[in-house]
Phi, psi and omega in degrees: 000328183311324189261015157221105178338011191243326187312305179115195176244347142277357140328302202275332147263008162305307182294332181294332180306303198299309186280344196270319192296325189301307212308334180305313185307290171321298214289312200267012167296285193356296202274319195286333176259003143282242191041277227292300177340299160327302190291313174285036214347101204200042200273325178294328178330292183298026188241033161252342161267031087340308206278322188273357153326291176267347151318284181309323183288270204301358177274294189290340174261347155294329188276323195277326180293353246226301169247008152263359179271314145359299196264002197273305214275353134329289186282350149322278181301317201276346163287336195262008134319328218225025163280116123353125242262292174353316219248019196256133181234111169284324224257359180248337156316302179331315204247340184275319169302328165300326197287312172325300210272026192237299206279342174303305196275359172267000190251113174303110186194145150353069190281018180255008181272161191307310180294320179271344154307313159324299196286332195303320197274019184267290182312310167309325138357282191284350159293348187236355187263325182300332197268306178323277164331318202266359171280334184278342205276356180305124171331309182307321154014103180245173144326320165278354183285299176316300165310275150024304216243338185302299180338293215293317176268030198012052164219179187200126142252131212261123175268136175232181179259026182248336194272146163332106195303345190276015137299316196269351181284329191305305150009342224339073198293320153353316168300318178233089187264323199288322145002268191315289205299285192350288205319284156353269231267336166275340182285288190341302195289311200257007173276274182006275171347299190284289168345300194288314175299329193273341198251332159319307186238038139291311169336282218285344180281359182254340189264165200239161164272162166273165175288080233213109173312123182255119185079021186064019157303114158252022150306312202238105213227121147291124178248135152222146178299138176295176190300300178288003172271332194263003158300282166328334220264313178319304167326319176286309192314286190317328184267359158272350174280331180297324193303326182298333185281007181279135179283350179256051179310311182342295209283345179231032175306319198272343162311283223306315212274320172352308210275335165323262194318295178296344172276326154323288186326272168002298184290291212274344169297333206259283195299338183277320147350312199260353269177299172299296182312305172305303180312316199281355179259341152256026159262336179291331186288339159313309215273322213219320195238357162254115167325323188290318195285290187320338179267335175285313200242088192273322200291293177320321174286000172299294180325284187321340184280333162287322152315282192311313189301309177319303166327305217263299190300333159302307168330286187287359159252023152289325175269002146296318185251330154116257165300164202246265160028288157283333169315268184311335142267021156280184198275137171088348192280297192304344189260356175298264192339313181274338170306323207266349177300302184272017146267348175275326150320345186256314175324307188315291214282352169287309191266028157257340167297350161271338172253021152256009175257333183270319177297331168273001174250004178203076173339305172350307209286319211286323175282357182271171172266139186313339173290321195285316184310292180329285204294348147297322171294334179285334182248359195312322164293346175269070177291326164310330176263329180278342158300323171248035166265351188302328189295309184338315187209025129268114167346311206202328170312121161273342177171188201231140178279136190231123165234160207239080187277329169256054180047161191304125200112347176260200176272125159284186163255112176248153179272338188190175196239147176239136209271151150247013154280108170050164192259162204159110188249098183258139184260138175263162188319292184253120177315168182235115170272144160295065178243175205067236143263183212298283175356311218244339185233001151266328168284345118307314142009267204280320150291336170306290171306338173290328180304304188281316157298319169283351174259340154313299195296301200276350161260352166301302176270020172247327173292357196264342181243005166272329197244031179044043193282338159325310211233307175274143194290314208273321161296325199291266188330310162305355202235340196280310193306320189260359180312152173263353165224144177276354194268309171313293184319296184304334182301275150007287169318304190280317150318300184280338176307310195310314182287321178291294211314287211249026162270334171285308191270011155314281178317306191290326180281345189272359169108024184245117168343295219247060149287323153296356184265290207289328164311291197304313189300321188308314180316319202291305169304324174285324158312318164276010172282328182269332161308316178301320210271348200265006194249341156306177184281073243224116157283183208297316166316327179262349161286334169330275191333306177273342159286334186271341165305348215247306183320300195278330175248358147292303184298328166287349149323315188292311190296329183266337184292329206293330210293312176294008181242316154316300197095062187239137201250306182284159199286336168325301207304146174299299194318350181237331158304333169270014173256136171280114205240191188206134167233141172277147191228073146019234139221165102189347181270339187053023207225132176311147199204119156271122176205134201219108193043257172307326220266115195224122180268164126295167184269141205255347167071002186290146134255147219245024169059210214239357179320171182243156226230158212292153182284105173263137214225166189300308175318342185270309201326308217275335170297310162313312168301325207264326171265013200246350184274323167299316165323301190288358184252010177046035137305182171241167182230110173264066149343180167176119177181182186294137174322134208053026183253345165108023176299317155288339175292330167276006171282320165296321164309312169272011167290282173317292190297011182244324182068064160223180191257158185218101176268120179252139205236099185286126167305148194238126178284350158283316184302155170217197200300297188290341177287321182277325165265334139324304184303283175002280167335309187283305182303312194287319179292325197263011176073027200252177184236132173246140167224131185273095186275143172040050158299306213287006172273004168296122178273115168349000000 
């Protein structure tokens, strides 16, 4: 009975006793018939019942080592039976049973026989029961996991930390260990689960929005979430979308979805919210504090007073209520926010169509940002805040000098222009009041300064031949030095130039040779004469004023060596036609004429300040030709040429000898059609020249 694991083991050893006794019994038949055997000599007979003797003996003592491993390993288990359910360590169970089965398989014996099959699947038991324990002993464990698991071995025992771990083995869980572990890995996912949700809305009970006065009322408090919460509120958003992808979702689904849902809210109430605000405070400074917008736009601004009140009542009760949470999931709030969105969007869309109705009546404005076009329109009745909005859409104005003759709070007067191209102060002839609307007294603006430059410029060049600056070098630099616009001086300059050039080819048709000689030598002397002047004590505006001279009569120096070196004696020659000159015209206009071969300009009066003005070389002459013959055929001029060579400065540049304004517009990958046709729009209407800078690396 002893070679089947069923016998048990006091059986088994009982029968090892028993046979060890026969066998004992047998031996000593043995030794009395070797004896006899000896004597009759005949001894070899006994030695295959020797052999089969000792056979037996080595049978019975692997088998006896077999079921004394048996019994180490009984009082193994049965000690870790009767352990407190509490009280359980699997991972040191764990390693005494891997020990067990390292010594089973070290014990010499028959390992296809019954008994040692036996104990190994005993052992194997525990091997799969120990992993098994130390997966239940997990905190997460809940009551319903436990049921759960009753169900399954259909038996039921109430688990504490006082039972008997040989509850849980009678259990047999072994049988359905992938079960168990299922069950386990599911208490593990819904502790997680609980876990997260409990650390969700503990977070969320503390947090508030914050605060802001708006315009420094505290009647009236801008709420927004703070930065590091709208982190958070994502961070959460994402591990509650995860939880849906869990298959043990069941047990906290009406959480899981509550927290969904409420966090939703959280999100678009908080962006919408924040999204309302931005629109109504800068519609109110519109709508409600500018005079201008209320006489223009009334039905709206009617509207908006009703917007407003709604807006202000969300406020407060946001600052009533607080929590961001509680805020965002009352009832009705999202559709508030959005009723008060999509009225504030019908405001919008009124002003922007009032102000594309203010851009066409004062072109200008199409190059400002909408923001900026607001807070000028918004100030319209104030030219004082609207005067250092001026760089924005003038060239060269930094502002307008303003006085207050019937005191502070009426409209002013301005007297004179302060340049943001280089220093400069141009006075106007006659003052300008700033009356009416923004539009309507900036679009005097722009005429005025043009008035004071053609009247600077026409007294300049009557003054300029009273104080004999043609012919001494040294009244030309004093006279350049004391001008009152540098631009008027520069003007000037190219006029009386025009006139010595073809006062040399005058002489030569009346018979003096050396006429075209003597203009140029005459040049050459007043340019070191301006030189001489540069080498005085100069503050810095007027030395500007005398570097961009120098610049400009160097190059006509040049202009005049190539004529005398060609021989072109008449004002006909190409060589002189392609140059760009200016004549005062009498009449019928009494007005300065830029005129370059085909091509006859009027002069444009933009002020271009006090700035220094580009070195011009035979490559610019032929570009001045080449784009003013396109102008004048009403093209366009596509320059093309290597990065940094000076296509835009030089398109700007004959914008300044022309005196007009030239706004250049670097591309963008925002733009699009209507941004480009605003500029269009902007260009055309206001007479301006544009240049489209780094379009072509945009892709279609």
């Amino acid at each position: 009975g002893y070679y089947f694991y069923k016998s048990g083991l006091e059986l088994a050893m009982a029968r090892l006793a028993a046979v060890t006794a026969d066998l004992d019994k047998f031996q000593g038949r043995m030794d009395e018939l070797r004896h006899i055997a000896t004597n009759f000599t005949y001894p070899d007979e006994l030695n295959n019942s020797t052999k089969c003797m000792t056979s037996m003996r080595e049978d019975v003592a692997s088998m006896k080592s077999l079921w004394e491993f048996e019994s180490v390993r009984i009082q193994q288990t049965e000690k870790f039976l009767v352990i407190k359910w509490g009280e359980v360590a699997p991972m040191d169970m764990e390693d005494e049973v891997k020990a067990l089965f390292k010594k089973l398989k070290e014990v010499k014996v028959d390992k296809k026989c019954d008994a040692f099959l036996g104990i190994q699947d005993v052992i194997k038991k525990w091997t799969v029961f120990c992993p098994l324990v130390g997966e239940l002993r997990d905190p997460a464990m809940r009551p319903r996991h436990w049921t759960q698991l009753m169900d399954l071995c259909k038996k039921s025992i109430t688990v504490t930390e006082g039972i008997l771990l040989r509850d849980m083995w009678n259990l047999e869980l072994h049988k359905f260990s992938e079960a168990v572990e299922d069950t386990a890995d599911q208490a593990k996912q819904e502790s997680k689960m609980e876990i997260t949700l409990k650390k969700i809305t503990n977070e969320w009970l503390s947090v508030e929005f914050q605060f802001e006065a708006h315009k420094g009322d505290p009647e009236v408090q801008l709420m927004k979430l703070p930065d590091d919460k709208t982190e958070m509120l994502e961070e959460h958003q994402v591990q509650v979308q995860n939880m849906f992808a869990s298959r043990f979702l069941s047990t906290f689904e009406s959480e899981v979805i509550f927290w969904q849902k409420t966090l939703a809210n959280v999100s678009e109430v908080s962006a919408l919210i924040a999204e309302v605000q931005r629109s109504w405070a800068f519609l109110e400074n519109l709508f409600i504090h500018s005079d201008e917008v209320k006489k223009e736009l009334p039905d709206d601004s009617d509207k908006f007073v009703g917007i407003d009140a709604d807006v202000k009542e969300i406020l407060k009760n946001g600052r009533d209520v607080v929590m961001a949470k509680d805020f965002c999931n009352q009832a009705n709030i999202f559709q508030k926010l959005e009723k008060a969105q999509g009225q504030l969007g019908m405001c919008e869309k009124a002003l922007n169509e009032f102000m594309d109705g203010k851009r066409r009546s004062f072109p200008r404005f199409y190059f400002m940002s909408s923001a900026d076009l607001l807070d000028v329109l918004s100030n319209g009745n104030s030219p004082g805040k609207v005067v250092p909005q001026f760089p924005k859409f003038f060239i060269a104005i930094d502002s307008y000098t303003l006085e207050y003759p019937d005191g502070e709070g009426t409209r002013p007067i301005a007297t004179g222009m302060n340049a943001c191209v280089g220093k400069e102060f141009v006075p106007f002839p006659e003052p300008l009041e700033m009356k009416g609307k923004v539009e309507v007294y900036l679009d005097k603006c722009i005429e005025w300064f043009r008035k004071a430059l053609r009247h600077f410029a026409k007294a300049d060049l009557g003054r300029y031949f009273e104080e004999g600056c043609l012919e001494d070098g040294d009244k030309r630099g004093q006279f350049i030095a004391k001008s009152q616009a540098a631009q008027c001086a520069l003007l000037v300059q190219l006029i009386t130039w025009v006139l010595l050039v073809e006062k040399g080819f005058d002489s030569v048709a009346e018979g003096q040779e050396n006429g075209v000689y003597d203009a140029w030598q005459k040049q050459h002397e007043l340019l070191l004469r301006l030189i001489v002047l540069t080498m005085t004590n100069l503050d810095k505006p007027t030395r500007q004023k005398i570097m961009c001279a120098i610049t400009l009569d160097a190059h006509n120096r040049d202009v005049q060596q190539r004529l005398h070196k060609d021989k072109v004696t008449t004002k006909d020659a190409f060589q002189w036609q392609s140059m760009l000159k200016c004549y005062w015209l009498e009449d019928p206009v009494d007005d300065a004429s830029m005129q370059i071969c085909d091509a006859k300009l009027p002069y444009g009066y933009e002020y271009l300040g006090n700035g220094p003005r580009l070195v011009v070389t035979p490559l610019t002459d032929r570009i001045y030709v080449t784009a003013t013959q396109a102008l004048n055929l009403c093209m366009g001029c596509a320059p093309a040429g290597p990065a940094g060579t000076g296509k835009t400065e030089s398109t700007k540049d004959l914008a300044n000898a022309v005196a007009k304004a030239c706004y250049v517009i670097n591309a963008a990958p925002e733009m699009d059609y209507l941004t480009l046709g605003n500029i269009y729009k902007g260009l055309s209407a206001s007479g301006s020249w544009g240049g489209f800078d780094e379009f072509n690396p945009l892709v279609p």
